[in-house]
Backbone as JSON, one array per atom type, in Angstrom:
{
  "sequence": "XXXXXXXXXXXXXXXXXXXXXXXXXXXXXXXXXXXXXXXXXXXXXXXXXXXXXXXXXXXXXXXXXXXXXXXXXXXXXXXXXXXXXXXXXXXXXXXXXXXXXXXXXXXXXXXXXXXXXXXXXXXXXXXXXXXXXXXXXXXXXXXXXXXXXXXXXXXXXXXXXXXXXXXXXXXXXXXXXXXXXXXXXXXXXXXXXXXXXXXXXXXXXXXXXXXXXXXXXXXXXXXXXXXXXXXXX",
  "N": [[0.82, -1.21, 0.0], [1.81, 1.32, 0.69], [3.71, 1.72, -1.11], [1.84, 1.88, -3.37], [1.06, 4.85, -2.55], [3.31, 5.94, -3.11], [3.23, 5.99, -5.98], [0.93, 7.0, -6.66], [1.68, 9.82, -6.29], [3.51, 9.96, -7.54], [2.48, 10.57, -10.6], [1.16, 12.54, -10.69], [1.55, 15.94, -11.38], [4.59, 18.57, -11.29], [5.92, 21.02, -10.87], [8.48, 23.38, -10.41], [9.13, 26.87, -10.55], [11.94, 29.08, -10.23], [12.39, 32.18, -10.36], [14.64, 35.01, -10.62], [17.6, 36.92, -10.82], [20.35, 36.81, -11.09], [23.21, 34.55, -10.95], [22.03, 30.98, -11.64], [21.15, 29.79, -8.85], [22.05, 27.67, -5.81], [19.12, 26.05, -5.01], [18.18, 26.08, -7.31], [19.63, 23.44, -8.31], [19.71, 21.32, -6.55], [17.2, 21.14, -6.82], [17.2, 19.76, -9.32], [18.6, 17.78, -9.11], [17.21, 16.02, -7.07], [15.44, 15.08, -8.58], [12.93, 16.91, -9.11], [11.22, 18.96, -11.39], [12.51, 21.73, -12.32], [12.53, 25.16, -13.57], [14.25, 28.75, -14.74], [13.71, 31.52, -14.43], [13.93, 35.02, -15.97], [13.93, 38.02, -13.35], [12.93, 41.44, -13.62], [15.02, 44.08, -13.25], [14.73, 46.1, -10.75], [12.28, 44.75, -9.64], [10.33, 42.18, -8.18], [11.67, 40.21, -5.03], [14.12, 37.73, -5.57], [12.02, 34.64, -6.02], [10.17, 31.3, -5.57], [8.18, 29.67, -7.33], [5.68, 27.19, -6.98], [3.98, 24.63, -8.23], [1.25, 22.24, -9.05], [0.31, 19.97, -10.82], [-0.6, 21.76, -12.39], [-1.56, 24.19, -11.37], [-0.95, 26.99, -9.13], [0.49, 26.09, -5.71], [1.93, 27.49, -3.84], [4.01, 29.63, -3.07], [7.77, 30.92, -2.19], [10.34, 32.74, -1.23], [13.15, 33.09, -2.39], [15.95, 33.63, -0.78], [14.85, 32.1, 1.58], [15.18, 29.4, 1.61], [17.35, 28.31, 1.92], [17.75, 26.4, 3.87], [16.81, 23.81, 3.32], [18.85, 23.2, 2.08], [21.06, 22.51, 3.95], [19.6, 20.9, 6.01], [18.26, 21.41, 9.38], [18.44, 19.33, 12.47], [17.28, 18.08, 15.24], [15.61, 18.28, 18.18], [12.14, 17.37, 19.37], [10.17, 20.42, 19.76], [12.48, 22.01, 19.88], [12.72, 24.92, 18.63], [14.45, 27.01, 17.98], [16.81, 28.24, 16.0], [15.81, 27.34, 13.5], [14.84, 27.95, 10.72], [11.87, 30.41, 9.41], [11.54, 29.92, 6.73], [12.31, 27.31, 6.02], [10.64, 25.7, 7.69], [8.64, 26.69, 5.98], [8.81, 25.6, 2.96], [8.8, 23.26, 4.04], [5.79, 23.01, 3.83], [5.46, 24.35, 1.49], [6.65, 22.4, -0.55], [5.0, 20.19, -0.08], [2.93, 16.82, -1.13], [5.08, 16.66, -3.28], [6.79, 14.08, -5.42], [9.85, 13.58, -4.08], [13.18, 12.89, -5.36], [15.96, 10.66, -4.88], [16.53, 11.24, -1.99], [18.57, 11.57, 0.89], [19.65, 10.06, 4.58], [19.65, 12.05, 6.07], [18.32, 14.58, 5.08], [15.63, 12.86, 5.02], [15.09, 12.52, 7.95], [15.28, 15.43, 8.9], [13.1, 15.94, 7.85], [11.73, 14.24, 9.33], [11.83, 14.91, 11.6], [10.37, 17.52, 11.61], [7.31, 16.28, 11.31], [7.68, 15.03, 13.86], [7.86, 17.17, 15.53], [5.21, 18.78, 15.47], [3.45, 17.07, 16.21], [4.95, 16.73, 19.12], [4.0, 19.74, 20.11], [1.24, 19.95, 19.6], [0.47, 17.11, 21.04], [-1.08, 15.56, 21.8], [-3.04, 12.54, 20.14], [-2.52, 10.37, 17.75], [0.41, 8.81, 17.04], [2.18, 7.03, 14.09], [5.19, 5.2, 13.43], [7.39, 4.08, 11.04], [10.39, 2.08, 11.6], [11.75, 0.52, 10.16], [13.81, -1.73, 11.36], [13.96, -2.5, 14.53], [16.5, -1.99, 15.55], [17.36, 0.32, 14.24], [15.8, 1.75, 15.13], [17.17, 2.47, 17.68], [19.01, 4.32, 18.23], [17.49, 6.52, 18.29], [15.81, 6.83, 20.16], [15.99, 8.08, 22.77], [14.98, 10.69, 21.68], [12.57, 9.76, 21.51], [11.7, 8.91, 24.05], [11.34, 11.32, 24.61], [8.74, 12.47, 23.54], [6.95, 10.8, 24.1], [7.05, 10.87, 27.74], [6.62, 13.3, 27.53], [4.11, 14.22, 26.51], [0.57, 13.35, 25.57], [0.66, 11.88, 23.93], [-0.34, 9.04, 21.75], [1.78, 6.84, 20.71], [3.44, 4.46, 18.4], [5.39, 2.05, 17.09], [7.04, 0.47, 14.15], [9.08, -2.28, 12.97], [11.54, -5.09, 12.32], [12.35, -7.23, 14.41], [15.06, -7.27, 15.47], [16.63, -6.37, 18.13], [16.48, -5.38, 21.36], [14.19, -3.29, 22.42], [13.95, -0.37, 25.14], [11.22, -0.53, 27.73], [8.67, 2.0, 27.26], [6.24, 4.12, 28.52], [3.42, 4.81, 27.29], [4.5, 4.52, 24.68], [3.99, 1.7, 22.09], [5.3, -0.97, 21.02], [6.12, -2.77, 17.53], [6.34, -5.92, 15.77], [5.55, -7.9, 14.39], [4.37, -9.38, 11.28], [5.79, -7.15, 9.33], [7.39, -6.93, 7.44], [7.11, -6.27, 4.92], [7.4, -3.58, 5.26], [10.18, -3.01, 5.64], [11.72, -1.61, 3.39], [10.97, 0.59, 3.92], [10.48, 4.32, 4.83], [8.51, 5.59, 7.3], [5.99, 8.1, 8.42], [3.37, 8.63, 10.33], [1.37, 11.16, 11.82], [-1.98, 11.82, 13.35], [-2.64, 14.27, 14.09], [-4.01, 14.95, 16.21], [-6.68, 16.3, 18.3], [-7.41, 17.92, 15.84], [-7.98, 17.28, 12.34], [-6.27, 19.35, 10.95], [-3.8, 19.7, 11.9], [-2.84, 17.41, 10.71], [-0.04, 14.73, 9.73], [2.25, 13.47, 7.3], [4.6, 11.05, 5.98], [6.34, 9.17, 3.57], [8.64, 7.23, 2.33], [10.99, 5.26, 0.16], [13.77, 2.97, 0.13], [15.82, 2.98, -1.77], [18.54, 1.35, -3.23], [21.17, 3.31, -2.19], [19.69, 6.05, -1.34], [16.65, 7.8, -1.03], [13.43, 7.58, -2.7], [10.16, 9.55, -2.3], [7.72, 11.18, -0.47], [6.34, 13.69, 1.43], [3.22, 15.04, 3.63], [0.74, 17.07, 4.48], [-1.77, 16.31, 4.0], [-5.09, 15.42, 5.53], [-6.34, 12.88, 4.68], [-4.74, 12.04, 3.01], [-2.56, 11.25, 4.93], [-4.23, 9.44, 6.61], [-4.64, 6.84, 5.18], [-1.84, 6.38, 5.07], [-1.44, 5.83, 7.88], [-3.05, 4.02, 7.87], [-1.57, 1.84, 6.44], [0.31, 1.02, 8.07], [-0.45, 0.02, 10.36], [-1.75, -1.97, 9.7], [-0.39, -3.84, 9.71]],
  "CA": [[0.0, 0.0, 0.0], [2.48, 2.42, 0.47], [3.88, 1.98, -2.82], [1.23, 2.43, -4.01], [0.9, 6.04, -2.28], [4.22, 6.56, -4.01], [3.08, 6.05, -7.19], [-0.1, 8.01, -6.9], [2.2, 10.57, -6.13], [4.33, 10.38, -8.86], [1.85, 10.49, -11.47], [0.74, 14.3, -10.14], [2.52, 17.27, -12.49], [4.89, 18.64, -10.55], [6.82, 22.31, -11.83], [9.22, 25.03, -9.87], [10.03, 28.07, -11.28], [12.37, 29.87, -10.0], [12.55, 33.98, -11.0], [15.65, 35.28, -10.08], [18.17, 38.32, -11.43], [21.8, 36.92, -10.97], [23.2, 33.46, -11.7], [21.47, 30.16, -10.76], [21.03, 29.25, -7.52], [22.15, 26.29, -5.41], [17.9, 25.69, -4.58], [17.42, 24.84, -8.67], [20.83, 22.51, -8.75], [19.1, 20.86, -5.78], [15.79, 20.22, -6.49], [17.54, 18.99, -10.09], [19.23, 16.54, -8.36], [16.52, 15.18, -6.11], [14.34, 14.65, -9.74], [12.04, 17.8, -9.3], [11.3, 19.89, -12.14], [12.7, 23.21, -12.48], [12.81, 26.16, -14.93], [14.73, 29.52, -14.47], [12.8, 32.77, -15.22], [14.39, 36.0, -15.18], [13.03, 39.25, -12.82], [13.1, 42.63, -14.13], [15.19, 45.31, -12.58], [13.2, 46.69, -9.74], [11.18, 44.04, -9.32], [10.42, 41.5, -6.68], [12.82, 39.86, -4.87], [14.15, 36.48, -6.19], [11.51, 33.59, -5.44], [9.84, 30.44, -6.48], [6.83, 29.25, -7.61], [5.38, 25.66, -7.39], [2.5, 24.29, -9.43], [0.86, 21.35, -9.12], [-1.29, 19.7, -11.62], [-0.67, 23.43, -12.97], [-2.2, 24.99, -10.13], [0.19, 27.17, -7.96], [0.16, 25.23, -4.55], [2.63, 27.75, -3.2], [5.49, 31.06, -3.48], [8.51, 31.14, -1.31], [11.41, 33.8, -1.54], [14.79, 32.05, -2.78], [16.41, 33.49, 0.1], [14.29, 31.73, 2.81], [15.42, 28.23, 1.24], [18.79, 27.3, 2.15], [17.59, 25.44, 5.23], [16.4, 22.89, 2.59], [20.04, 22.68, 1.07], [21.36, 22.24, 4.96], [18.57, 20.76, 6.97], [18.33, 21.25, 11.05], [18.64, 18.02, 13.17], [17.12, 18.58, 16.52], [15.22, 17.49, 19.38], [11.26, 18.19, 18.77], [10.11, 21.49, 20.73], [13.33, 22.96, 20.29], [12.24, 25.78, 17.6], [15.69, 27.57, 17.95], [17.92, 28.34, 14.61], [14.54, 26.89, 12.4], [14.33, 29.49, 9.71], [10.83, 30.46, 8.84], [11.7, 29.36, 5.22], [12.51, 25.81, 5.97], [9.23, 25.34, 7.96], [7.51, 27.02, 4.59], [9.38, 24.64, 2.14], [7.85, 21.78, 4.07], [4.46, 23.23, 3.34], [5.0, 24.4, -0.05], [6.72, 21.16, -1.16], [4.43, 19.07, -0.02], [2.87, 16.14, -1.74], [6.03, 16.5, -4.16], [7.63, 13.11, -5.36], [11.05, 13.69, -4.33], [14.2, 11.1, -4.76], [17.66, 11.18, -4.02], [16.68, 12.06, -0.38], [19.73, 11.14, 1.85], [18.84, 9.91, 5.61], [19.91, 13.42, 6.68], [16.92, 14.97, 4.79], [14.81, 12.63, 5.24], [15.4, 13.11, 9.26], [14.86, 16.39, 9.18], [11.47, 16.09, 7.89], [10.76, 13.4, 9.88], [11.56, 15.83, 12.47], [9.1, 18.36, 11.55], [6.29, 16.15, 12.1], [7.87, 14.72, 15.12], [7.93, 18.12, 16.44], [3.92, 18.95, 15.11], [3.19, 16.11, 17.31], [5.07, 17.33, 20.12], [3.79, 20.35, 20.45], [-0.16, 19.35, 19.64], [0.54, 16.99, 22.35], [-1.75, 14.23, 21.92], [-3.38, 11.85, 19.36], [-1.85, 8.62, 17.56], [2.1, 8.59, 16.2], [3.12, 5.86, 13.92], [6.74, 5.89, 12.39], [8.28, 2.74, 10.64], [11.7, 2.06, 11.49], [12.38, -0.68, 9.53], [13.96, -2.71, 12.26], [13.83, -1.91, 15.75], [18.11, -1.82, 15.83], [17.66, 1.35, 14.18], [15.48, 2.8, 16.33], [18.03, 2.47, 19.2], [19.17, 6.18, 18.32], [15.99, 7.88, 18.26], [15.15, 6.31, 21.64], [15.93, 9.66, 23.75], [13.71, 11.57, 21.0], [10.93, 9.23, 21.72], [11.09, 9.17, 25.27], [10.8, 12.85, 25.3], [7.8, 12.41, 23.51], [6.08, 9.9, 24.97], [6.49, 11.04, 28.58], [6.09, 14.92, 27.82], [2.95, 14.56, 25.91], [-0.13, 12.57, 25.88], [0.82, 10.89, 22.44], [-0.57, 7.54, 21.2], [2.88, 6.47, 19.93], [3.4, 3.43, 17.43], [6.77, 1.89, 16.39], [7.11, -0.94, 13.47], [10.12, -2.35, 12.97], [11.68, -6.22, 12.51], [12.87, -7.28, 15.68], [16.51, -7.22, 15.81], [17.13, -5.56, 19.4], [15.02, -5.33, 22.66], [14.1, -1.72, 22.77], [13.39, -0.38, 26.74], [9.86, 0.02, 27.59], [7.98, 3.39, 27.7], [5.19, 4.3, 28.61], [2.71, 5.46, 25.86], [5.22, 3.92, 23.46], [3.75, 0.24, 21.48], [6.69, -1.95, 19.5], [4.86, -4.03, 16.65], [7.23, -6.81, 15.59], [4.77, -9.33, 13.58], [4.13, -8.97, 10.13], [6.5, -5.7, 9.06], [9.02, -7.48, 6.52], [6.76, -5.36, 4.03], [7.5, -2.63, 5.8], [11.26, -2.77, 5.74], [12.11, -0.65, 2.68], [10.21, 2.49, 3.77], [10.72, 5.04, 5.91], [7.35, 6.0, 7.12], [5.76, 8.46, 9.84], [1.47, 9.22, 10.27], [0.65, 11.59, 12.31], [-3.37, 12.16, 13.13], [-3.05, 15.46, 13.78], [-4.64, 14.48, 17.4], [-7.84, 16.8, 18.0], [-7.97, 18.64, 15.0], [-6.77, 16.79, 11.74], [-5.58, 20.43, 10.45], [-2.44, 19.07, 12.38], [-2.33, 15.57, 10.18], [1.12, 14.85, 8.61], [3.13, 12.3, 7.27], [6.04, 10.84, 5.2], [6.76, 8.16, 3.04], [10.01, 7.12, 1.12], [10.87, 3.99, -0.32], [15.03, 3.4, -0.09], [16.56, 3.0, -3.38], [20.41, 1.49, -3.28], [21.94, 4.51, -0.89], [19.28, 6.85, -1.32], [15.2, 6.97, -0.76], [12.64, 8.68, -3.14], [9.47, 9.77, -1.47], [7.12, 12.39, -0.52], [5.59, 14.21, 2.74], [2.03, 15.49, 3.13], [-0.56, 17.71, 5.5], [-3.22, 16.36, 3.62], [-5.43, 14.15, 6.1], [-6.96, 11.36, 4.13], [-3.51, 11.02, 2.45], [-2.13, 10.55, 6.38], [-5.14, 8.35, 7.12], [-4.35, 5.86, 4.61], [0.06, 6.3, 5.69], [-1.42, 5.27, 9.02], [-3.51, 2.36, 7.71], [-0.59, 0.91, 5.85], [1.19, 0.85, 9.02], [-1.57, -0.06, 11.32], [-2.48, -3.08, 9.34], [0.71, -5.08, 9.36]],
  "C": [[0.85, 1.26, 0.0], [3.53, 2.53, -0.4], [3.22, 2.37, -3.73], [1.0, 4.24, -4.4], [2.15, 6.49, -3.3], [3.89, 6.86, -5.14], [1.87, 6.99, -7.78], [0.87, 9.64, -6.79], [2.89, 11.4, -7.07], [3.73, 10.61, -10.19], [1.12, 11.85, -11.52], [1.76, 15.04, -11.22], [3.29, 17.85, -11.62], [5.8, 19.82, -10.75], [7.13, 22.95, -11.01], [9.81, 25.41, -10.94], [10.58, 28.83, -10.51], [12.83, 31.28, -10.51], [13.66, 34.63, -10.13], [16.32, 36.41, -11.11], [19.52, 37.49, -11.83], [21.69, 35.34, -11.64], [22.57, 32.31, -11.14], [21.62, 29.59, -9.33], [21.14, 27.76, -7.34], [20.86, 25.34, -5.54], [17.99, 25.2, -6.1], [18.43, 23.32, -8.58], [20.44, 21.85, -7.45], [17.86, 20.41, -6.0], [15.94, 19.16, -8.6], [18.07, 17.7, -9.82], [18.57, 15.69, -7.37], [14.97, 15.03, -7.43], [13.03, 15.22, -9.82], [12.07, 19.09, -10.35], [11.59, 21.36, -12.08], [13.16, 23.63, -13.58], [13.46, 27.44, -14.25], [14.04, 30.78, -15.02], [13.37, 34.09, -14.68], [13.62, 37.65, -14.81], [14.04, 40.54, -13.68], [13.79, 43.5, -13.44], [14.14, 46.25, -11.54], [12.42, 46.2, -9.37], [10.68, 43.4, -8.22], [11.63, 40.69, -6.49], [12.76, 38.39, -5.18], [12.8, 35.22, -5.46], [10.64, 32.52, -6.85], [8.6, 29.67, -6.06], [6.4, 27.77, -7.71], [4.35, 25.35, -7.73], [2.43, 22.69, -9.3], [-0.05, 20.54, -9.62], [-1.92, 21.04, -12.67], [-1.84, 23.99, -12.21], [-1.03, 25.29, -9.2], [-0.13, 26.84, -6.66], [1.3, 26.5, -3.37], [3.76, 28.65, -3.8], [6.16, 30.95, -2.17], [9.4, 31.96, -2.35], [12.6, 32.99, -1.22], [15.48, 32.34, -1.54], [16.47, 32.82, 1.54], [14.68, 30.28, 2.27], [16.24, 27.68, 1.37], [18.6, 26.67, 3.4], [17.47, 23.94, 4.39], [17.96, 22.01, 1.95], [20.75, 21.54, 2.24], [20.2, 21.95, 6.15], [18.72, 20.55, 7.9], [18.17, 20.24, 11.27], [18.43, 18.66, 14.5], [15.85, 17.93, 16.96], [13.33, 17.96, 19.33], [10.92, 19.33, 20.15], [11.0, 22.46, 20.49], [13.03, 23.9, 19.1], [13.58, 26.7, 17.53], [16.68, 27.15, 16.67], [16.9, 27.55, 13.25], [14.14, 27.9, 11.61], [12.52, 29.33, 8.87], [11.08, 29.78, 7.39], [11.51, 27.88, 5.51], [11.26, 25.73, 6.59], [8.42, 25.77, 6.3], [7.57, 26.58, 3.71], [8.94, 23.72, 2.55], [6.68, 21.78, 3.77], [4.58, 23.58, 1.89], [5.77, 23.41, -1.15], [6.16, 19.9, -1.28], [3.43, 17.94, -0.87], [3.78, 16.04, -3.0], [6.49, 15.21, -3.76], [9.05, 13.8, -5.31], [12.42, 12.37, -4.46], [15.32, 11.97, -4.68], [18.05, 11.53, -2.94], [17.7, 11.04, 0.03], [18.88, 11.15, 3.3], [19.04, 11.33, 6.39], [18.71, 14.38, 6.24], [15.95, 14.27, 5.26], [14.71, 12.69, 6.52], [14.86, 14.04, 9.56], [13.39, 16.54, 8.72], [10.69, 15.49, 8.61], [10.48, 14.68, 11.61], [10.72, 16.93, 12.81], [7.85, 17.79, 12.21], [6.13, 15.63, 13.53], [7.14, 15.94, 16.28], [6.43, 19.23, 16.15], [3.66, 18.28, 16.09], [3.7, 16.68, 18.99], [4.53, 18.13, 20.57], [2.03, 20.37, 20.41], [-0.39, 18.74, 20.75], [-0.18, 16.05, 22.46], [-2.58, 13.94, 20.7], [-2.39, 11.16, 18.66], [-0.26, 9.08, 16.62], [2.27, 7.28, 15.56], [3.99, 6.19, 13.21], [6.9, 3.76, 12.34], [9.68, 2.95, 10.7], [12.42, 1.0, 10.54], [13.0, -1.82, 10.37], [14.14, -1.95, 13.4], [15.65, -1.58, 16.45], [18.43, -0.06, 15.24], [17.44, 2.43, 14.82], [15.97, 3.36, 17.38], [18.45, 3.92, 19.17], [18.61, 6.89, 18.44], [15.64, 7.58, 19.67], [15.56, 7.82, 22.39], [14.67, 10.59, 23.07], [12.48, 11.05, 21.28], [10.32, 9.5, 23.31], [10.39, 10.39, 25.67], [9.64, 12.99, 24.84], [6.78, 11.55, 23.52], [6.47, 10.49, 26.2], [6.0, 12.6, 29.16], [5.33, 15.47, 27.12], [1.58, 13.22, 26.32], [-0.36, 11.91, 24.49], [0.83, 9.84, 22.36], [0.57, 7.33, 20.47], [3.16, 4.64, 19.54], [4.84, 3.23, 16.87], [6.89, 0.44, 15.8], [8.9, -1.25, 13.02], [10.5, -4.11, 13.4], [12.71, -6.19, 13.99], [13.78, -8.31, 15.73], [17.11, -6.84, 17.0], [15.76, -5.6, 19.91], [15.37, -3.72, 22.82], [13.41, -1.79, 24.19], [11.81, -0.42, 26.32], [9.55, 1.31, 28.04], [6.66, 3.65, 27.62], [4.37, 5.48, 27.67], [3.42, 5.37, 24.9], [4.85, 2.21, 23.13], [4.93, -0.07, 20.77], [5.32, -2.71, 18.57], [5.81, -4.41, 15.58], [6.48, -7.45, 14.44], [4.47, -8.66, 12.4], [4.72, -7.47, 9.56], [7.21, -6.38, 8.23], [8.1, -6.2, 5.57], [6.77, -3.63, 4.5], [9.14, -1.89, 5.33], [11.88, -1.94, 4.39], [11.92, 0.74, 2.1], [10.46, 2.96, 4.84], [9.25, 5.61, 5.83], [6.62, 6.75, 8.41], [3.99, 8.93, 9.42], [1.94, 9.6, 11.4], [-0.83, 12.3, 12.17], [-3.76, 13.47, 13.14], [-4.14, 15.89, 15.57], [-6.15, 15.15, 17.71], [-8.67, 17.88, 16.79], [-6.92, 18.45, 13.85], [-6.11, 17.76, 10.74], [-4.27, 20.13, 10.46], [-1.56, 18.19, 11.75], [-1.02, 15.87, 9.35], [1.72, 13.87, 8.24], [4.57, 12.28, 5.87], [5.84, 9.45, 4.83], [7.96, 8.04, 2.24], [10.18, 5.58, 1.07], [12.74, 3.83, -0.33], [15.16, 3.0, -1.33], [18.24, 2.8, -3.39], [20.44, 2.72, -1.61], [21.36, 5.6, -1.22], [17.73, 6.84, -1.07], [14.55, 8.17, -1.66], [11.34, 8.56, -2.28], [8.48, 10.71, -1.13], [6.96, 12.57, 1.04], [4.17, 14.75, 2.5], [1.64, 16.3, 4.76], [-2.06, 17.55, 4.68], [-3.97, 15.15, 4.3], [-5.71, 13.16, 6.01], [-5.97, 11.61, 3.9], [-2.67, 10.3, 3.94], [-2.92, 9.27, 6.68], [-4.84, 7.18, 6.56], [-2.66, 5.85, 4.52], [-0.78, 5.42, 7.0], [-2.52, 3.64, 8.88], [-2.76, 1.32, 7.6], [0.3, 0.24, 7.55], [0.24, -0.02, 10.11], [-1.92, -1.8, 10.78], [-1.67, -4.55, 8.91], [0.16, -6.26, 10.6]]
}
């Protein structure tokens, strides 16, 4: 099933333009390299300041200003809550990239997004978390990040993952061992969005060799059915 989501994904139109004055920017030679369309369009003297446009299905879904984007090139790694050195841009790149197929993500991107909705969740504060780890040996590093949110929220938290390692127990944290082999070549996080699914978010990627293509979303039925896939191993 959540291949499938991929593929619905990829079958969407998917266009940035970037409008700019000077010479190309790192942001196009980046989203070229992670297999998202871009074009270069140049601004007029006097005009507005460099930014870029995304279209979806040829419908603009979204404008950010080129300068607010290098969080995307270098993405934060951090603890959820901590909102410190998070440039408005990079939060607005996760919203105005969203439902984009992207590939070529490295686990360092994909991280940092997972971190976003980690840290949606955190701060919402309650209703259901699931994340796929793929095996529960990987999880062993995230374990401090979880605890903090499992015992400093009231979050339904969910963790799939083949069971390779005895992870501790925590309270308001489930393991779910049985049936996940179909699991193991996605990286995958639902959140519900807990009392109001304005909140809902998720992630999917699929790895690929030493890299994972993939998308993210805030659209709730597309979460609802991330958290089925997971839910129904």
């Amino acid at each position: 099933m959540l291949d499938s989501l991929i593929a619905e994904i990829r079958h969407r139109e998917h266009q940035c333009t970037v409008y700019r004055r000077s010479d190309r920017p790192d942001i196009e030679a980046w989203l070229v390299d992670h297999g998202v369309a871009v074009e270069s369009r140049s601004l007029p003297s006097g005009g507005p300041d460099p930014f870029m446009e995304v279209r979806t299905d040829g419908e603009v879904v979204g404008v950010i200003g080129v300068d607010a984007i290098e969080g995307l090139l270098t993405p934060p790694i951090r603890h959820p809550g901590d909102r410190d050195g998070i440039s408005d841009g990079y939060r607005a790149l996760f919203d105005v990239l969203e439902k984009t197929l992207v590939s070529g993500m490295n686990r360092r991107e994909l991280l940092a997004v997972s971190r976003e909705i980690e840290d949606r969740a955190y701060r919402v504060g309650e209703g259901t978390l699931r994340v796929s780890f793929q095996t529960l040996s990987t999880f062993r590093s995230q374990t401090a990040v979880y605890r903090t949110l499992a015992t400093e929220t009231d979050l339904d938290i969910h963790i799939y993952g083949l069971d390779d390692w005895t992870p501790p127990k925590i309270g308001g944290l489930t393991y779910h061992t049985e049936d996940v082999e179909r699991l193991e070549p996605h990286w995958a996080l639902a959140y519900d969005g807990g009392p109001t699914d304005s909140q809902a978010c998720g992630l999917v990627a699929r790895e690929h060799s030493e890299d994972y293509a993939g998308f993210w979303t805030n659209d709730p039925t597309l979460v609802e059915e991330i958290a089925t896939a997971l839910a129904e191993t």
